[in-house]
Biopython code that builds the backbone (N, CA, C, O; Angstrom):
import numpy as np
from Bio.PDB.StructureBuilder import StructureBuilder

atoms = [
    (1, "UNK", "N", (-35.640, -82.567, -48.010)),
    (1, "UNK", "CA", (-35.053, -83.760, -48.569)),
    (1, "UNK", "C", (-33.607, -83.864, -48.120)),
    (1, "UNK", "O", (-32.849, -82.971, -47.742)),
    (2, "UNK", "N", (-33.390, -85.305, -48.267)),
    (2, "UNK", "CA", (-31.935, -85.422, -47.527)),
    (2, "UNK", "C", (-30.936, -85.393, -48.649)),
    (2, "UNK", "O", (-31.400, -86.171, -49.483)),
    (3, "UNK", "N", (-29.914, -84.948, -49.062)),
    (3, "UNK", "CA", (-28.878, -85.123, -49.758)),
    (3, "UNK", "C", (-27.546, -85.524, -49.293)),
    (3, "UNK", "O", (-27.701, -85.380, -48.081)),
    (4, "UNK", "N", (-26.027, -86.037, -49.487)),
    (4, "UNK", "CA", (-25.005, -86.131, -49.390)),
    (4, "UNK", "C", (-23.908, -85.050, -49.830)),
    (4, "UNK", "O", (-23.607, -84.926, -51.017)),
    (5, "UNK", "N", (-23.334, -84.287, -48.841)),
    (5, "UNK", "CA", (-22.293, -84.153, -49.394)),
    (5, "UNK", "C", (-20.858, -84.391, -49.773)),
    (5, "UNK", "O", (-20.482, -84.925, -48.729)),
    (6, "UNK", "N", (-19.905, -84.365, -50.469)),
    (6, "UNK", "CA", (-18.686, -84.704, -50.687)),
    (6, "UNK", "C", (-17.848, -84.467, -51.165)),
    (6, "UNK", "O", (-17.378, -85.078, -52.125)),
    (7, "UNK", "N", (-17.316, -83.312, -50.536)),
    (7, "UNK", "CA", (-16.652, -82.661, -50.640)),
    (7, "UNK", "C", (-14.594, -83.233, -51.624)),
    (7, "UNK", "O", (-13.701, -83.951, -51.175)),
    (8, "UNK", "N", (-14.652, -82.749, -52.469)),
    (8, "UNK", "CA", (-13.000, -83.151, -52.976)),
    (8, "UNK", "C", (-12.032, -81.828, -53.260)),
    (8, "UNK", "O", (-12.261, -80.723, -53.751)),
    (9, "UNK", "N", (-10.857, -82.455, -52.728)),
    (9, "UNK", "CA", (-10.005, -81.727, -53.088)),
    (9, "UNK", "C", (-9.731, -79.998, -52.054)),
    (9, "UNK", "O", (-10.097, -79.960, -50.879)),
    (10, "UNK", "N", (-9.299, -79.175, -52.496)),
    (10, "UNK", "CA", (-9.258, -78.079, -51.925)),
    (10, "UNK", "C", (-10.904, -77.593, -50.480)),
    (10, "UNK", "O", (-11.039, -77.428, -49.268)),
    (11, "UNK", "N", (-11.907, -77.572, -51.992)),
    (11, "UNK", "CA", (-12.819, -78.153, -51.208)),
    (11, "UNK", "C", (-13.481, -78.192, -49.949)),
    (11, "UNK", "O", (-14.352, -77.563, -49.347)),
    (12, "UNK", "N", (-12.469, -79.517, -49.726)),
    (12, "UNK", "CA", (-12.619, -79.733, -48.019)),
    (12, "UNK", "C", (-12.254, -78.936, -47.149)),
    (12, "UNK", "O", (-12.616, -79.096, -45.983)),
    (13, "UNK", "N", (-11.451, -77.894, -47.528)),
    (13, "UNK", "CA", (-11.037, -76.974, -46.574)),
    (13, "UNK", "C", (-11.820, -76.368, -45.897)),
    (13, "UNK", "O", (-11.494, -75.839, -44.834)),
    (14, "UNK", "N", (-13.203, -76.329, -46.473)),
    (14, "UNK", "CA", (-14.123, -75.326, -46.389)),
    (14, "UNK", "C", (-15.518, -75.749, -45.697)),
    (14, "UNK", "O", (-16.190, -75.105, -44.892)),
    (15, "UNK", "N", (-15.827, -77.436, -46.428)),
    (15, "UNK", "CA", (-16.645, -78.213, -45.454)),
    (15, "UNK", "C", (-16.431, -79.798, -45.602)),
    (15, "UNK", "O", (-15.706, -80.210, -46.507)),
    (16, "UNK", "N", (-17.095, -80.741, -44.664)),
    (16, "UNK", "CA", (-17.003, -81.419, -44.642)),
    (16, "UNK", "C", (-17.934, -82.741, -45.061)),
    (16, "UNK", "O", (-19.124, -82.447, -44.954)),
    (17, "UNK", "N", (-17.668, -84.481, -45.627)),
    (17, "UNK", "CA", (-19.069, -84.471, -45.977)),
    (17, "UNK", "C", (-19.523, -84.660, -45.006)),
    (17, "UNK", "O", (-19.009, -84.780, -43.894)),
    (18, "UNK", "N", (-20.641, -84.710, -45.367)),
    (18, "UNK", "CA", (-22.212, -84.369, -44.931)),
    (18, "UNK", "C", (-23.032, -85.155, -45.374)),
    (18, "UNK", "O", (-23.015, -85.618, -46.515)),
    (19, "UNK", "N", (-24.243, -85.505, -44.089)),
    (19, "UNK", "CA", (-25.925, -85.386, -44.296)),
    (19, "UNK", "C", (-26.575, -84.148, -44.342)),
    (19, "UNK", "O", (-26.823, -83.667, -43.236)),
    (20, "UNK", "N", (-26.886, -83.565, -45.228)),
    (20, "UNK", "CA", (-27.821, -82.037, -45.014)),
    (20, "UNK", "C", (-29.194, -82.204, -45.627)),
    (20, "UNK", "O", (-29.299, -82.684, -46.756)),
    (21, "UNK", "N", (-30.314, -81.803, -44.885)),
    (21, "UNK", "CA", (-31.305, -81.382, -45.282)),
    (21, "UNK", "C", (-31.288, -80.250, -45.931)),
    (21, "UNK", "O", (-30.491, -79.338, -45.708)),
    (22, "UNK", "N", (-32.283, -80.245, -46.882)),
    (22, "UNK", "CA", (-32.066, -78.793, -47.957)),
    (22, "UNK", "C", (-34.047, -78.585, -48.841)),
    (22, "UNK", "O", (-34.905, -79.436, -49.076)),
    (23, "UNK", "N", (-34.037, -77.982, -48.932)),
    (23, "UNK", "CA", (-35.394, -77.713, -49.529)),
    (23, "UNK", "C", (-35.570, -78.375, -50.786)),
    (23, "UNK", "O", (-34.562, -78.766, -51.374)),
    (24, "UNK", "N", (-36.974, -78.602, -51.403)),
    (24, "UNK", "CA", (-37.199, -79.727, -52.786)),
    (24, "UNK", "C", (-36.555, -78.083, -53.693)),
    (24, "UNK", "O", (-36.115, -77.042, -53.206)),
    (25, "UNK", "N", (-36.690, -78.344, -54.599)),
    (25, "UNK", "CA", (-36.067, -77.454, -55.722)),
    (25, "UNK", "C", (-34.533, -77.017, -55.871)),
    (25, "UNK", "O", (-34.041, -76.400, -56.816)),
    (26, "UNK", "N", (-33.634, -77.667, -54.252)),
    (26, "UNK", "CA", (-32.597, -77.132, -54.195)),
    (26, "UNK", "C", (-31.441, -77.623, -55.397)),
    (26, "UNK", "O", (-31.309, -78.776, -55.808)),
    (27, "UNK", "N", (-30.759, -76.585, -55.776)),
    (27, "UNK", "CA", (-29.187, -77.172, -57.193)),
    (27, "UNK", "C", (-28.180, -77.236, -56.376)),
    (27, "UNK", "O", (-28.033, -77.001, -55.176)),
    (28, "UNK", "N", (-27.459, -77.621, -57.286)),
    (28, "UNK", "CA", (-26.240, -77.816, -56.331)),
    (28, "UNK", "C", (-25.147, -76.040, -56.242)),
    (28, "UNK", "O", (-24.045, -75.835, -55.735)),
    (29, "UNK", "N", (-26.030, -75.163, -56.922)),
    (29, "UNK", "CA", (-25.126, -73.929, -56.545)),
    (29, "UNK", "C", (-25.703, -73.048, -55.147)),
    (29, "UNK", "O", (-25.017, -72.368, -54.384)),
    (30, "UNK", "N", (-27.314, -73.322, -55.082)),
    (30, "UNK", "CA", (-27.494, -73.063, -54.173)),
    (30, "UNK", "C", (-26.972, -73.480, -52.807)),
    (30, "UNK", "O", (-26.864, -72.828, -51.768)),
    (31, "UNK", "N", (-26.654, -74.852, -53.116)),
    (31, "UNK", "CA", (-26.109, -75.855, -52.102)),
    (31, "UNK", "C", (-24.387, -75.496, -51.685)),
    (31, "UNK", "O", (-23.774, -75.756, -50.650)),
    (32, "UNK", "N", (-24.046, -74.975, -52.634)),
    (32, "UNK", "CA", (-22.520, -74.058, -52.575)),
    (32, "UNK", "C", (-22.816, -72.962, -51.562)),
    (32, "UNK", "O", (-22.130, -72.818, -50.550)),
    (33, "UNK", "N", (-23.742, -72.280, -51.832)),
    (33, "UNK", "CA", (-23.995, -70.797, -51.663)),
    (33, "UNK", "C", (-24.250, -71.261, -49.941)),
    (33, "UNK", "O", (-23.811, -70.572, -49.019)),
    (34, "UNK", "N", (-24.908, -72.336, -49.767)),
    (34, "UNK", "CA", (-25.312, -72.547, -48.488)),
    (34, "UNK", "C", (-24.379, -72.668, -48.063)),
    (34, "UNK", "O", (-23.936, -71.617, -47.600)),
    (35, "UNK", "N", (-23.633, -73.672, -47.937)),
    (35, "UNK", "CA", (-22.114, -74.074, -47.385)),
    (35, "UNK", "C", (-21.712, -73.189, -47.082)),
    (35, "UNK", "O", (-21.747, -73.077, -45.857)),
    (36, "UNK", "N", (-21.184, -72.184, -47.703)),
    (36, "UNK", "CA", (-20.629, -70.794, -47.709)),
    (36, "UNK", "C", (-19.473, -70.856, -48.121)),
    (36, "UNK", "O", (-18.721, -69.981, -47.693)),
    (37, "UNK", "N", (-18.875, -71.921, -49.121)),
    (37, "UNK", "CA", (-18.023, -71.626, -49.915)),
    (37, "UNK", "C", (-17.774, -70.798, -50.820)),
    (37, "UNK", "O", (-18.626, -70.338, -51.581)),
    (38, "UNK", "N", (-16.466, -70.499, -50.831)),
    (38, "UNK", "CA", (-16.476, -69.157, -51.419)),
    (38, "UNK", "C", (-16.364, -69.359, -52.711)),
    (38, "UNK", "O", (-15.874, -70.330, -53.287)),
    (39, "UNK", "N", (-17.039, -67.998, -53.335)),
    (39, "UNK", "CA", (-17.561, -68.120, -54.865)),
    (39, "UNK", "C", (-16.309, -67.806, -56.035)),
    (39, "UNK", "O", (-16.419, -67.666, -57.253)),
    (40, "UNK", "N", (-15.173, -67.757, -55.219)),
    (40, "UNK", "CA", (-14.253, -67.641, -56.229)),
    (40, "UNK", "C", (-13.736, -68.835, -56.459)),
    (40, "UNK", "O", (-13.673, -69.145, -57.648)),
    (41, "UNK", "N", (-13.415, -69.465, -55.821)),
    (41, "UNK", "CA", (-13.512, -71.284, -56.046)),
    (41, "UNK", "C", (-14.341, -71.576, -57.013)),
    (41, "UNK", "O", (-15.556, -71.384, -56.984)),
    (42, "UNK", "N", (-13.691, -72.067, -57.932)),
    (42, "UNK", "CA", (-14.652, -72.358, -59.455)),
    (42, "UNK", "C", (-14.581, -73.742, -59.284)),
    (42, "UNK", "O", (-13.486, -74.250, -59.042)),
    (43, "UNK", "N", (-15.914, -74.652, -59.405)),
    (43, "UNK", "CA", (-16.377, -75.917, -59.300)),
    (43, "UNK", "C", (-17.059, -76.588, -59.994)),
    (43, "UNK", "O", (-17.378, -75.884, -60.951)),
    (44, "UNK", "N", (-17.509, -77.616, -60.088)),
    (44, "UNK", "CA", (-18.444, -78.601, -60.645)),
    (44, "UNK", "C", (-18.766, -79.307, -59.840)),
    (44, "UNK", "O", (-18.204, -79.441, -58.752)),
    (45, "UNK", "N", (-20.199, -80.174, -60.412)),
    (45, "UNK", "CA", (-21.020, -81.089, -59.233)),
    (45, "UNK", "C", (-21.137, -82.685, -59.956)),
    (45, "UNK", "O", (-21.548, -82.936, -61.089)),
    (46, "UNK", "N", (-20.868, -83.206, -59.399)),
    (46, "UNK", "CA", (-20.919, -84.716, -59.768)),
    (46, "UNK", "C", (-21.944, -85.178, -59.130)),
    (46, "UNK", "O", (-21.876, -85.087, -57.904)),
    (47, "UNK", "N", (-23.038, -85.728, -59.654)),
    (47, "UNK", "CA", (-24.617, -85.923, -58.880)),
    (47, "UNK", "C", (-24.418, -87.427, -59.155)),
    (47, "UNK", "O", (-24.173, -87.939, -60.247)),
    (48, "UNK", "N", (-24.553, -87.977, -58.087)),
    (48, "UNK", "CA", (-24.675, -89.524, -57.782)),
    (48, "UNK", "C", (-23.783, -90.217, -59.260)),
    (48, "UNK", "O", (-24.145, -91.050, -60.091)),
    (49, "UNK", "N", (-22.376, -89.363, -59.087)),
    (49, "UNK", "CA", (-21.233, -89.926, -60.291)),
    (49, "UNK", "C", (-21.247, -89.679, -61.822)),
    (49, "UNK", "O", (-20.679, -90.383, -62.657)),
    (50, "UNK", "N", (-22.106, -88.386, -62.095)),
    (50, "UNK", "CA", (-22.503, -87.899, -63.547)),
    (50, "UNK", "C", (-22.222, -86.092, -62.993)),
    (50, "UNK", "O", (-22.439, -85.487, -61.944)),
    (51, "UNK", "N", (-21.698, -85.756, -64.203)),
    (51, "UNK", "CA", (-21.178, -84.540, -63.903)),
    (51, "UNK", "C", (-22.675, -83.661, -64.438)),
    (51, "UNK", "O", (-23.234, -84.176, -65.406)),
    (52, "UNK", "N", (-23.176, -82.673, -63.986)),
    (52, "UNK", "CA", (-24.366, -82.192, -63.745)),
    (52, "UNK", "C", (-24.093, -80.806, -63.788)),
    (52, "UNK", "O", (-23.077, -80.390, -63.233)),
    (53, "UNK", "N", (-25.185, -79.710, -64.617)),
    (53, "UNK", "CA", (-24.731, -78.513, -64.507)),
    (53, "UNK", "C", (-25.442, -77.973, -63.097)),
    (53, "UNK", "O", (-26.576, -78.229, -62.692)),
    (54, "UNK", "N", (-24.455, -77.178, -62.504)),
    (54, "UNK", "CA", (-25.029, -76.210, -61.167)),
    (54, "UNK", "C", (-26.139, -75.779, -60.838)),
    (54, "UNK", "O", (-26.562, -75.625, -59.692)),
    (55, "UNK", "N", (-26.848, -75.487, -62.171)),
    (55, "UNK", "CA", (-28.361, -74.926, -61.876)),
    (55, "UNK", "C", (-29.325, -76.084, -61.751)),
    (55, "UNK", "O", (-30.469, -75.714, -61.489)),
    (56, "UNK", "N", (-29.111, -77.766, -61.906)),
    (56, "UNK", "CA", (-29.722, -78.541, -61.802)),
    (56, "UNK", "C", (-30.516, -78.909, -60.883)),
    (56, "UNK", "O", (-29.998, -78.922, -59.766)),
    (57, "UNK", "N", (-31.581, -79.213, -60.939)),
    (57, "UNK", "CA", (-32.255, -79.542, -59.206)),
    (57, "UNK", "C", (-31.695, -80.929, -58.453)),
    (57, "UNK", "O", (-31.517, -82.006, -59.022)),
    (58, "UNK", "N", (-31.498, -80.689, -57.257)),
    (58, "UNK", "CA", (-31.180, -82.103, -57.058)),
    (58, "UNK", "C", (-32.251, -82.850, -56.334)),
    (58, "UNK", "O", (-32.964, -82.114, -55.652)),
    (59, "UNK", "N", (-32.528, -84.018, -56.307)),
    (59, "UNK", "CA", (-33.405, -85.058, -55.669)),
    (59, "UNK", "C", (-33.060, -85.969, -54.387)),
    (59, "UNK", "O", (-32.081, -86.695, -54.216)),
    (60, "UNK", "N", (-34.038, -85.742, -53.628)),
    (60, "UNK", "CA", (-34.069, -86.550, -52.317)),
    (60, "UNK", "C", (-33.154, -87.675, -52.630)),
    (60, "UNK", "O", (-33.317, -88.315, -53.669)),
    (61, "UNK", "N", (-32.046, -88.003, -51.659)),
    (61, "UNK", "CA", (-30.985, -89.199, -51.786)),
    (61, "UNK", "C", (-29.442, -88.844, -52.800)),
    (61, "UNK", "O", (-28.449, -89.570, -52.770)),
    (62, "UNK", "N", (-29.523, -88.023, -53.347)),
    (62, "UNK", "CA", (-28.481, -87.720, -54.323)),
    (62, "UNK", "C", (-27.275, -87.623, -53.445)),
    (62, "UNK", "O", (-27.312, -87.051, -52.356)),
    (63, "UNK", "N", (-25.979, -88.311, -54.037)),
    (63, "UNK", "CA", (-24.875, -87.939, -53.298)),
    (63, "UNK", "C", (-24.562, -86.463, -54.182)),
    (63, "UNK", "O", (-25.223, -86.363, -55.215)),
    (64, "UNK", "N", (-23.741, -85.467, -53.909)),
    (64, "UNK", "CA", (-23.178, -84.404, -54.555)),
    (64, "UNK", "C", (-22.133, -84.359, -54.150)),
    (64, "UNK", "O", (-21.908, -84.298, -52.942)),
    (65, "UNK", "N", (-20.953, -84.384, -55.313)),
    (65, "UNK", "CA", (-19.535, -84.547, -55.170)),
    (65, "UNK", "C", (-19.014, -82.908, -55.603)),
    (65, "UNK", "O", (-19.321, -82.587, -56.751)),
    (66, "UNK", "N", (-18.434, -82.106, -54.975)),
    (66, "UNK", "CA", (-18.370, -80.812, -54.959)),
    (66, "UNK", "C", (-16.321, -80.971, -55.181)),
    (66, "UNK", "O", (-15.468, -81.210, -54.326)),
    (67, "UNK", "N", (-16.142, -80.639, -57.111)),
    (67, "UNK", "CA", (-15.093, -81.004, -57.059)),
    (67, "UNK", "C", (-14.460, -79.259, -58.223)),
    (67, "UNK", "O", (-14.991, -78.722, -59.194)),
    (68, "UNK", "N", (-13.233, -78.948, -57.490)),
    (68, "UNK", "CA", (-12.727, -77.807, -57.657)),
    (68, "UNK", "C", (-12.154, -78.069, -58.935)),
    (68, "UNK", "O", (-11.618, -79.133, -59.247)),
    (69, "UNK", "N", (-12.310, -76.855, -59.819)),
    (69, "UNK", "CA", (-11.147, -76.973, -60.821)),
    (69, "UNK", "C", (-9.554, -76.199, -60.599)),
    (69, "UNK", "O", (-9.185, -75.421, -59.719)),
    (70, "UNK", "N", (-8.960, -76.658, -61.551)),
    (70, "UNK", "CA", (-7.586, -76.516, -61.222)),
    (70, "UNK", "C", (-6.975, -75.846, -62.048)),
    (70, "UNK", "O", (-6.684, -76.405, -63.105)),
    (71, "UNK", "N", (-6.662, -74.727, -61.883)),
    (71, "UNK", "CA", (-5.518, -73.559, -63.359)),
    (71, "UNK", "C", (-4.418, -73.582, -62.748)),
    (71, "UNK", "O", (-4.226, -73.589, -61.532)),
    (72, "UNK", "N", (-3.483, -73.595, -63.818)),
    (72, "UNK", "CA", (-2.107, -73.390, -64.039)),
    (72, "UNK", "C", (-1.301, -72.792, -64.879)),
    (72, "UNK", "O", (-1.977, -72.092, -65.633)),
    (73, "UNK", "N", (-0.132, -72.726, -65.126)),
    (73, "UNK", "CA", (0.142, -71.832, -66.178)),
    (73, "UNK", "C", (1.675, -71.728, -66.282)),
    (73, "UNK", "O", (2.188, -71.002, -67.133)),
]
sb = StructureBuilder()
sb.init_structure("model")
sb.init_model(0)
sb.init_chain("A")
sb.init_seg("    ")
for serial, (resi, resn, name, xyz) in enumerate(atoms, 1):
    if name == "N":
        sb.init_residue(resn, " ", resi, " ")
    sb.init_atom(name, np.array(xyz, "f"), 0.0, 1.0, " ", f" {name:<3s}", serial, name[0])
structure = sb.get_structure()
């Protein structure tokens, strides 16, 4: 299945968006894991503009907005 990616913020450093094919059952952490962003980068997934937990499956056509969180202090 085809998905979107879209990458924000820091993020992009790492990839760019994208058309990617990805297997039916794929989430969007697997979809991290693929990228090969690194797992210390703490994130969230915005699935076609609804914030979505990581382990969610995503569906043929979904955009995925791959957006970093931010600490300070």
């Amino acid at each position: 299945m085809k998905i979107t990616v879209k990458p924000a913020g820091i993020i992009k450093m790492y990839v760019r968006e994208q058309v990617m094919d990805v297997p039916a059952g794929c989430t969007s952490a697997a979809l991290i894991e693929q990228l090969g962003i690194p797992s210390r980068l703490r994130m969230f997934a915005l699935v076609n503009g609804t914030r979505r937990p990581l382990d969610a499956q995503l569906d043929d056509g979904d955009e995925v907005r791959l957006v970093s969180l931010l600490f300070g202090g």
